[in-house]
C-alpha positions, -999 to +999 in steps of 0.1 A: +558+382+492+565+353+513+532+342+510+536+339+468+566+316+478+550+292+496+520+294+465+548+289+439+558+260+457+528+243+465+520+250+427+552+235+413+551+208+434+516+199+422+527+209+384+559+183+386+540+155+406+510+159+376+535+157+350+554+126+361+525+107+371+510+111+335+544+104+319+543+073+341+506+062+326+514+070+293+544+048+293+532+017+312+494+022+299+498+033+265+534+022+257+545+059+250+554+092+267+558+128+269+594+135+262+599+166+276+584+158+307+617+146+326+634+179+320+606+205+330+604+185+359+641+191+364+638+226+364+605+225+385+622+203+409+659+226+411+631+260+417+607+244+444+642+235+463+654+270+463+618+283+470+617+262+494+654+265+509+638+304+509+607+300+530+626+278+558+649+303+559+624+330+568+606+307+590+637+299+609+631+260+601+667+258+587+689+234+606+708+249+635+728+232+664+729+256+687+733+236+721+768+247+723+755+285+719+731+280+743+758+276+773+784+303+763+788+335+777+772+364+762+797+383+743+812+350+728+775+346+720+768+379+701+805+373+684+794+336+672+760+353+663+781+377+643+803+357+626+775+333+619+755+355+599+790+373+584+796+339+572+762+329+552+758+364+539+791+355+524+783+323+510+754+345+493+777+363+475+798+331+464+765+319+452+752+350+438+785+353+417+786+318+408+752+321+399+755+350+376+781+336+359+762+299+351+730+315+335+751+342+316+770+310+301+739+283+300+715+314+287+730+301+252+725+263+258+692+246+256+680+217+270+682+190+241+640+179+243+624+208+252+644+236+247+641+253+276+676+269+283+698+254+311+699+293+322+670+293+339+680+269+362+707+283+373+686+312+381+674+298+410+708+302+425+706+341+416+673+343+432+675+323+462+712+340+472+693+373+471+665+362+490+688+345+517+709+378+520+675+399+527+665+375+551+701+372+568+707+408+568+672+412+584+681+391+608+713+400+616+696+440+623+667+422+643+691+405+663+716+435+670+684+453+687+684+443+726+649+439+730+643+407+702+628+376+700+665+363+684+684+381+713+661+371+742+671+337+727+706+337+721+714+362+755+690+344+781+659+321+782+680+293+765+709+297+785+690+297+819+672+267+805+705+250+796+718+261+830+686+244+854+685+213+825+725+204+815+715+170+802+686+181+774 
């Protein structure tokens, strides 16, 4: 699944790149353009975010400060772990309803050149909160289980290697 992500993104990246470079040749070779060029984009450009925002989310490329973590004992650990993932699954849900309640409004308006409605890019919202919530809850199971990657990390290896290296 994961790997149709990283397709679609490579694939509307390419799409709105094409696009915009031959709106920019038509309009400074040819003096004209394609008008609804600048607003797919849009839309192509709001979807390959989410995507993206997606598949670094799943690859664990998101940002994260966790030097602080790193030297606290382990049950403030596992409760900052906790509340961590509490936290964003929440903000899934804020976006998830805020979502939902954009494209029901903006199924109705359409974009003023090419139609398209504004709906569907609000869609991105719905899909990318429910594809952050999978991850996060996937996570958050993975890292309850004592013998994983995420809680070798967040229980030991970094804190002994904060512990022999304070100033990294």
């Amino acid at each position: 699944m994961f790997r149709l992500l990283e397709v679609l993104l490579v694939t509307g990246l390419t799409a709105m790149s094409a696009l915009v470079l031959l709106n920019v040749i038509l309009r400074y070779g040819f003096n004209t353009n394609i008008p609804s060029v600048v607003e797919i984009s849009r839309f192509i450009f709001v979807w390959i975010t989410f995507i993206g925002a997606v598949v670094a989310l799943k690859d664990g490329d998101h940002l994260k400060v966790d030097a602080l973590v790193d030297r606290l004992p382990m049950p403030v650990r596992v409760a900052c772990f906790l509340l961590a993932h509490g936290l964003m699954l929440w903000c899934c849900w804020l976006m998830f309803a805020g979502s939902r309640i954009q494209v029901a409004v903006n199924m109705r308006n359409f974009a003023p050149i090419s139609g398209i409605p504004v709906g569907i890019m609000y869609a991105a919202g719905l899909f990318a909160s429910v594809f952050f919530a999978i991850i996060l809850t996937a996570n958050l199971v993975r890292g309850l289980s004592p013998s994983s990657g995420v809680w070798k990390r967040a229980t030991g290896e970094a804190g002994e290697r904060a512990a022999r290296n304070p100033h990294s």
